[in-house]
C-alpha positions in Angstrom: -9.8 27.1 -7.9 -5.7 27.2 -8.7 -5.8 31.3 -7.3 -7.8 30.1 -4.0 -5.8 27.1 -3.5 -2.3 29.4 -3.6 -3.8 31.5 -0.7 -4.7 28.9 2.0 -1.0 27.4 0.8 0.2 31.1 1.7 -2.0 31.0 4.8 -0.6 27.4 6.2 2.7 28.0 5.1 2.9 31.5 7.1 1.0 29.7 10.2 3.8 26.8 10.7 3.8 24.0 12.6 5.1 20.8 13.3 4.1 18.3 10.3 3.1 19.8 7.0 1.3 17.6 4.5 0.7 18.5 1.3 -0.7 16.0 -1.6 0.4 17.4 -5.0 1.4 20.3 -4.0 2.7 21.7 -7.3 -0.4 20.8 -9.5 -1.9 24.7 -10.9 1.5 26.6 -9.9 3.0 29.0 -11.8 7.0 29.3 -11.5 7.3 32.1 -9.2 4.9 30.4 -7.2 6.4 26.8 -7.2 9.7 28.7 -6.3 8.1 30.3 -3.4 6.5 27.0 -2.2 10.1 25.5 -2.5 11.6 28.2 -0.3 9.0 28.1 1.9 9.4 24.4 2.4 13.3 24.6 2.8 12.5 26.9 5.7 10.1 25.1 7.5 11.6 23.9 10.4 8.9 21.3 10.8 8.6 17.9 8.9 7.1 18.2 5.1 5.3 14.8 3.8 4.9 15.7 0.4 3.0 13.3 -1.8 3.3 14.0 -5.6 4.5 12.8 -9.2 6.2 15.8 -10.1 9.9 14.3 -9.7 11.7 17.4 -10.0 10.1 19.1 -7.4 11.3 15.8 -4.9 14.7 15.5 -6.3 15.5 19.0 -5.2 13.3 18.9 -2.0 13.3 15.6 -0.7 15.8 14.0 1.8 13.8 10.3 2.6 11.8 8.4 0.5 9.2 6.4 1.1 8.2 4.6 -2.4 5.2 2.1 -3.0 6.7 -0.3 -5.5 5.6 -3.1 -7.3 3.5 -6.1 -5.8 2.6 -3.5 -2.6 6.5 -3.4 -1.3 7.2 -0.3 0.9 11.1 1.0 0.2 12.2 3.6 2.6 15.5 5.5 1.3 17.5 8.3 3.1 18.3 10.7 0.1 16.7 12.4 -2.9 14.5 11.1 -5.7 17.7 10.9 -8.2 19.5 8.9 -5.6 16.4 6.7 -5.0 15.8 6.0 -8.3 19.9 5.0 -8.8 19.5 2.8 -5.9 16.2 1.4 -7.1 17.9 0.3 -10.3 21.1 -1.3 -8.8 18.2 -3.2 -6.2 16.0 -3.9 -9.4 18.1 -4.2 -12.7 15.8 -4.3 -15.7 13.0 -4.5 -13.7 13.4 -1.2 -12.1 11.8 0.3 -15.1 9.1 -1.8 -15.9 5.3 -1.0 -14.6 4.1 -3.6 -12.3 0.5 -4.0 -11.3 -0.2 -4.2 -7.6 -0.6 -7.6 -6.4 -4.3 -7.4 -4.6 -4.5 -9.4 -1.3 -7.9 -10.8 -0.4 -8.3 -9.4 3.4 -8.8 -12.0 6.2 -10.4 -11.8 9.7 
């Protein structure tokens, strides 16, 4: 699956566009690969929406941040995940590193 995945990345990469959206983009990559995606992606003259957990990958990619925090608050922040995260923690104090559950919201009509 990780080989087959690589290609159509390859493919969709090479094609370009405007918008590119990739969800965990660096899950099964090897490093020459995730280098090449990272290249690939600092040359796309589109906009990348990249949705993942690996945090190194966004610190050295990202420039906005749009972060789900705790009790379903939406943060938008102009800068990279290391700035974010310094920011968070000056917004937040202690509680910046702390898991929160999401607060669920019964849905009206």
């Amino acid at each position: 699956g990780g080989e087959r995945n690589r290609v159509h990345m390859a493919k969709m990469l090479k094609q370009g566009g405007n918008v590119l959206l990739l969800d965990e983009p660096t899950n099964d990559l090897d490093v020459e690969t995730l280098g090449a995606l990272e290249e690939a992606i600092e040359n796309f003259a589109g906009c990348a929406v990249i949705i993942s957990h690996d945090r190194f990958f966004l610190d050295r990619l990202a420039t906005h941040i749009l972060a789900f925090e705790g009790n379903s608050h939406v943060e938008w922040f102009e800068g990279n995940f290391e700035a974010y995260e310094e920011d968070k923690r000056r917004r937040l104090g202690d509680a910046a590193d702390r898991p929160t559950r999401l607060a669920y919201k019964k849905l009206t009509r």
